[in-house]
N, C-alpha and C positions, 0 to 999 in steps of 0.2 A: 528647644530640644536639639541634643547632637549629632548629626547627621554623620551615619559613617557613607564612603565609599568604597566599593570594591571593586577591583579594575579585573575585566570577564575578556577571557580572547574569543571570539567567536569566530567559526569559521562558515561561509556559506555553502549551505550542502545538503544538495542533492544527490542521489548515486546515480551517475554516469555508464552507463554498463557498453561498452565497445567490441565490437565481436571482429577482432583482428584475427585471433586464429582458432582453429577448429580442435576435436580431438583427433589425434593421430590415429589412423585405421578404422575410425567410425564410423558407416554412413547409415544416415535412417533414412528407411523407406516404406512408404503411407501406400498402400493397395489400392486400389477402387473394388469396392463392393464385390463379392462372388469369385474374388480372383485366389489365388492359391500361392505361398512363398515358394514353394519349389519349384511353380511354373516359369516365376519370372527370375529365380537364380539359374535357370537350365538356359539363360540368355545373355547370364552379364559371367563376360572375362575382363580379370581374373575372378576365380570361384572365391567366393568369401571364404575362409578357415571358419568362422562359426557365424551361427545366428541364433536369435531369439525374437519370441516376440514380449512388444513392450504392454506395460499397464498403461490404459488410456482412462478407465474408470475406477474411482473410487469408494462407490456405493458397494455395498452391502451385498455379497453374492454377484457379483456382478458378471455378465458376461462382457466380453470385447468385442462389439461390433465394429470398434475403428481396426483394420488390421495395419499396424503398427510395428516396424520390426529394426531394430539393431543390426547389420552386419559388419562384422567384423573381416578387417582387412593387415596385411603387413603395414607398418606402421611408415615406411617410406611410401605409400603407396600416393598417386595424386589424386585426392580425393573430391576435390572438385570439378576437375575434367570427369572422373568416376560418376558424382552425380549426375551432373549431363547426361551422360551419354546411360546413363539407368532409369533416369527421369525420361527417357522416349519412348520407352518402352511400352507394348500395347498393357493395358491395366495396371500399372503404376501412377498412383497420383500425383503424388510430387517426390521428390530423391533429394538429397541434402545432410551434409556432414552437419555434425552436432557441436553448435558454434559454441566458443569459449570464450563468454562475457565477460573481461576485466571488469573490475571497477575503476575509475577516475573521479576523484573527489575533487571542487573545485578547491582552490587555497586563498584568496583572495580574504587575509585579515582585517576584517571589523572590530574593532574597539570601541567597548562600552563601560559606564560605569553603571554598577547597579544604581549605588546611589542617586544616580543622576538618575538615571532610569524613571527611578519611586519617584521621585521629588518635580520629576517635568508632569506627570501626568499619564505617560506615557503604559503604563500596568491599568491605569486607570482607567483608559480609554477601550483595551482591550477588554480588560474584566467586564466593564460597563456590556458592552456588547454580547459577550459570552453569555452573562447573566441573565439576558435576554431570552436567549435559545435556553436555557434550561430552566425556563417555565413554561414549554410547549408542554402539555402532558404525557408523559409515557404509558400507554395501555399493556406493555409486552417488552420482553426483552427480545432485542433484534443481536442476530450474531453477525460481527463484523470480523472478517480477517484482516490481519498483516501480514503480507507478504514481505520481511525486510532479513533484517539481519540476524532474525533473533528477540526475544522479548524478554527480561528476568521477570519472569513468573514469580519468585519468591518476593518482590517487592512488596513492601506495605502496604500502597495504593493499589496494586494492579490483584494481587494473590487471590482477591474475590471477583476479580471481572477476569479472569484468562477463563476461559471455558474448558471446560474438562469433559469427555467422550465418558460418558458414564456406561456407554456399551464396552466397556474396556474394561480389565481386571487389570489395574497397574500391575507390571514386572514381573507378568506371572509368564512370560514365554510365547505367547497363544495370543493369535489375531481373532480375539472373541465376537468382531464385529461382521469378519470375515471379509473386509475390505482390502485385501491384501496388505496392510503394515500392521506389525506387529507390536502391540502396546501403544497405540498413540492417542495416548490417555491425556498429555498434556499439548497435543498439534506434533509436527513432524518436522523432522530438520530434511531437505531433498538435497541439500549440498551431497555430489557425486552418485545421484539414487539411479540415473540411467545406468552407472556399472555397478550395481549391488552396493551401490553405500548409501549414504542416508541412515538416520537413526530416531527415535523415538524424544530425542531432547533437543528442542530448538530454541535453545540457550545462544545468551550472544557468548563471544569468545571472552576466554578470560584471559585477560592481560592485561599489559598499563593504558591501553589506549582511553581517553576523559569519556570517549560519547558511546553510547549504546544508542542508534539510531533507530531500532525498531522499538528500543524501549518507553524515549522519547515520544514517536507516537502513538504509542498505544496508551499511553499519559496522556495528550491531547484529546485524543477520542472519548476516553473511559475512565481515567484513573477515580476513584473513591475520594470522597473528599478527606484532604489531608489539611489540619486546621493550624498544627505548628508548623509547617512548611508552606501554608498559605500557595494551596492550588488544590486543583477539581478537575475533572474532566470536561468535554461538553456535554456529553452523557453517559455519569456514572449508572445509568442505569440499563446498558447494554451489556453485551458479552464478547469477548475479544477471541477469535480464532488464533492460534500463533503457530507463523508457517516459516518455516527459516528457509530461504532459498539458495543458500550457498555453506561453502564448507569455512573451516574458521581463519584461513587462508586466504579467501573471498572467491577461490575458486569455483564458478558455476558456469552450467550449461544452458543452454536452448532449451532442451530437453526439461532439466531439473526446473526450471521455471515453470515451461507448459503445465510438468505435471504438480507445481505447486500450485498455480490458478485451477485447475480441474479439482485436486484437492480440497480447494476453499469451497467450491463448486455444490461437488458431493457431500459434504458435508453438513449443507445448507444453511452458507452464509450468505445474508441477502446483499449486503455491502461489502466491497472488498478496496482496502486502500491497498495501492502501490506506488510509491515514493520512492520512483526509479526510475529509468529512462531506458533504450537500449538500441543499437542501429544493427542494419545487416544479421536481424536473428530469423531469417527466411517464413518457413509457412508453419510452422510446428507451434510456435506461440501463437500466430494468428489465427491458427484455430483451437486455439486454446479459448481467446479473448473472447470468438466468435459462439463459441459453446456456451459460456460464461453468461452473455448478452443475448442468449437464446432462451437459458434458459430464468431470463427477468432480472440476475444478479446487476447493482448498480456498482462501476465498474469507476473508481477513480483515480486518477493521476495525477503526481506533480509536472509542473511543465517542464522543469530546469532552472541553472542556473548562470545561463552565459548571456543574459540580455541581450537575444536577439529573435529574430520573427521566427515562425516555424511553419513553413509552408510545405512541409510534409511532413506522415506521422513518423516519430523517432519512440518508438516500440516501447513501452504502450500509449504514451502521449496521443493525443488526436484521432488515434485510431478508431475504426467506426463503432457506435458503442460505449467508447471512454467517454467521460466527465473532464476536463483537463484541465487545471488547478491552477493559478499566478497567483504573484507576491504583491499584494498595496503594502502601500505604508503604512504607519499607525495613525497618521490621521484619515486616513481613508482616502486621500484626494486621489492621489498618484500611484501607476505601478511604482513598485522597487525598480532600485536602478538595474540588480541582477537578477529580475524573473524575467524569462524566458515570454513572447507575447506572439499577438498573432490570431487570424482567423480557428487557427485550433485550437485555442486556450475559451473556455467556454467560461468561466468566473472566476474572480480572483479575493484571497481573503489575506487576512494578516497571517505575515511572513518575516515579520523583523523582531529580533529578539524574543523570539515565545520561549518560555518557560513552563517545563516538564518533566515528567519523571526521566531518570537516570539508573542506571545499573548501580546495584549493590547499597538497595532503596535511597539513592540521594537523587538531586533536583540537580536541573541544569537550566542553561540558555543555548538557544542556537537561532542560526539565522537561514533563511533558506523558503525554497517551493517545496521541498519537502514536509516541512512545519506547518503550510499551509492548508496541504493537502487532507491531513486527518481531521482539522475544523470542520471542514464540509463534510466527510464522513462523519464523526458527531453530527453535523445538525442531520444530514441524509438519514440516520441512523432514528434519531428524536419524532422525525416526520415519520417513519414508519411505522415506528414504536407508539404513534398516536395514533394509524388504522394501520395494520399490518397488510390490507386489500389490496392497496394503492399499487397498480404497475409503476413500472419505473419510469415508465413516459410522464406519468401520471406528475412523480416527483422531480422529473427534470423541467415538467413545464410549470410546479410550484419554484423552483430555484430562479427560473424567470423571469414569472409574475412580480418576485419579492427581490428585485437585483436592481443594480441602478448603473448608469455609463460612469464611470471616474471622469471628474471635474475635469484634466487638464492631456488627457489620451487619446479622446476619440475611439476610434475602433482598435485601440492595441487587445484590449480584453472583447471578446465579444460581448456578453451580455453585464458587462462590470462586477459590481462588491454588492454581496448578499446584504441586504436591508434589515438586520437580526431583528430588530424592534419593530418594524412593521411585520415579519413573519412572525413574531410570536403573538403580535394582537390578530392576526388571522386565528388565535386559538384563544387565547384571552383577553377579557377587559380590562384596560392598565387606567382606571380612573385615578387614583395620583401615584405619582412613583415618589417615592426616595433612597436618593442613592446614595450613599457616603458611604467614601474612603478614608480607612484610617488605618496610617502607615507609623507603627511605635514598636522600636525593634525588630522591626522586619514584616511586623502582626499587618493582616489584612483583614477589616470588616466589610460585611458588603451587603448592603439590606437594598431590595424591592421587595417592595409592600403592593401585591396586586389583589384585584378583586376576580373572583375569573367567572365567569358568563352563567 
């Protein structure tokens, strides 16, 4: 048979979020309980030109216990000598401008051939494992957010797993849910939502760029199986929150995150992936996460992709509460040479060349901790979806029990590479398997044959 090959530029990538500068004339400021915004602007020179306060909750009717508030300052003003000396203040919680997360994409080109790909084994090995995890039984559909760049909703695979707010009247004007946004019948774009923007479509950007990265994993996670394009999710049998956290620019705030994770929160997603990283985004995210992790949500991360240790958390990585996600290789033995390791990094899954949905329903390949990251939300997702009871403790001490050290690391991953085939005979009996791959124009079969308990 004639083997073609296609030569794939891949790039490794994770998103980097870098909080070099803040918004000009911004500061927010978090109350302590009973306190009053008048009281404590009757204290700080100069007087702000305006304020408001912000949405901390997204439920239904909601009232705002967190008091939360915007001030707005001339836009030369120095806003972080400003926090200071407003953050001392008797009943101010914390004070801090509203940092502006670049992205940094790493660029370090990997080249692969598909062909080669097929023909080492290498799809093989993946699928084999996969295949695994989606014969745990699903009792329930569990909703999983993305918090990324966007998701194309209209995609083949994905258009029946995006989740849709059925308390919503699509485009009819009216916040029917009365969660303060209005129509977010398909999830919520928060790109620039701390100053009135933000919108009801959290659509990735349109233009020439090849990757739609939140599309991507929401393919991993969920996608519906696609039989000519030979791909699946790890469980299609979830539902996929979709949360855009930045504008199409890639400009986003502190802010706009926090209130995308709260978002995913209220909503009541029980898994939330984020396949993103971020330093210096002060206390505003952190209690975001910390709400998140309160209230049972299992809270996942990629680690990065600069191969090197992480011995503090780099927002959200590590943080207390996160899942934090590395890259092995596809034979399982070894991390990737570029995922991010370290006492923070709690398991690591395949992260080299995954293949998944793409924007403007086509497939792709990429490489990255990123890619890895929605695997375990898949399985996270499957183990729920098998008793929906289970605390999150519950399931991190399943992730565990069912994890192994990588052969030649030692402690770079803490509890190593999820064991798929022994977590799923934790659910069923695999009295004989068979497995075969058959790779004939691109076509993928893939049969296990189990008996289950």
């Amino acid at each position: 048979m004639r083997k073609s090959v296609l030569l794939v530029l891949f790039f490794l990538t994770t998103t980097s979020l870098i909080a070099q500068e803040h918004v000009p004339g911004i500061l927010l400021v978090r109350l302590e309980n009973g306190m009053e915004i008048e009281d404590i602007i009757s204290e700080i020179e100069p007087k702000p030109i305006s304020y408001k306060q912000l949405r901390t909750s997204f439920k239904p009717n909601a009232v705002e216990k967190q008091k939360l508030y915007t001030l707005k300052f001339n836009d030369d003003e120095d806003i972080e000598s400003l926090a200071n000396r407003v953050g001392e203040i008797n009943g101010v919680k914390w004070a801090e401008p509203n940092y502006v997360c670049k992205q940094k994409k790493r660029s370090k080109p990997v080249f692969k051939s598909q062909g080669i790909l097929i023909n080492s084994g290498i799809l093989k090995t993946i699928e084999t494992e996969l295949a695994y995890i989606r014969y745990i039984p699903v009792q329930e559909e569990i909703l999983v957010a993305v918090i990324d760049d966007g998701i194309d909703y209209n995609h083949t695979s994905l258009k029946d797993v995006v989740y849709n707010n059925l308390s919503e009247i699509p485009d009819n004007g009216i916040d029917d849910d009365s969660n303060g946004l209005v129509d977010d019948y398909m999830g919520y774009d928060f790109g620039g939502y701390y100053d009135g923007g933000g919108d009801n479509d959290p659509a990735p950007k349109t233009d020439s760029s090849t990757l739609s990265h939140g599309t991507m994993i929401a393919g991993i996670i969920g996608a519906k199986p696609n039989y000519k394009n030979n791909h699946v999710g790890v469980n299609p049998n979830c539902k996929i929150l979709n949360i855009k956290k930045e504008a199409d620019d890639e400009h986003q705030t502190s802010y706009d995150i926090a209130a995308a994770i709260r978002y995913a929160v209220d909503m009541g997603a029980k898994v939330i992936n984020m396949s993103f990283s971020a330093v210096n985004t002060g206390e505003h995210i952190s209690e975001a996460l910390s709400y998140a992790s309160s209230e049972g949500v299992i809270l996942l991360t990629s680690a990065g992709n600069d191969g090197i240790e992480l011995y503090t958390e780099v927002m959200p990585a590590g943080y207390s509460g996160t899942i934090t996600i590395g890259s092995h290789n596809n034979s399982g033995v070894s991390i990737s040479s570029f995922s991010n390791y370290g006492p923070l990094v709690s398991f690591a899954s395949y992260g080299e060349s995954i293949y998944s949905t793409n924007k403007d329903s086509s497939y792709y390949y990429d490489t990255g901790t990123s890619f890895s990251c929605p695997i375990v939300a898949g399985i996270v997702s499957r183990i729920l979806g098998n008793d929906p009871t289970m605390k999150s403790a519950d399931v991190f001490e399943k992730l565990i029990v069912y994890s192994q050290k990588l052969d030649d690391e030692g402690e770079k991953i803490k509890y190593g590479k999820i064991l798929s085939e022994d977590l799923a005979k934790s659910y069923v009996d695999i009295s004989k398997k068979i497995y075969n791959l058959v790779f004939d124009n691109n076509s993928v079969q893939a049969e296990i044959v189990l008996i289950k308990k």
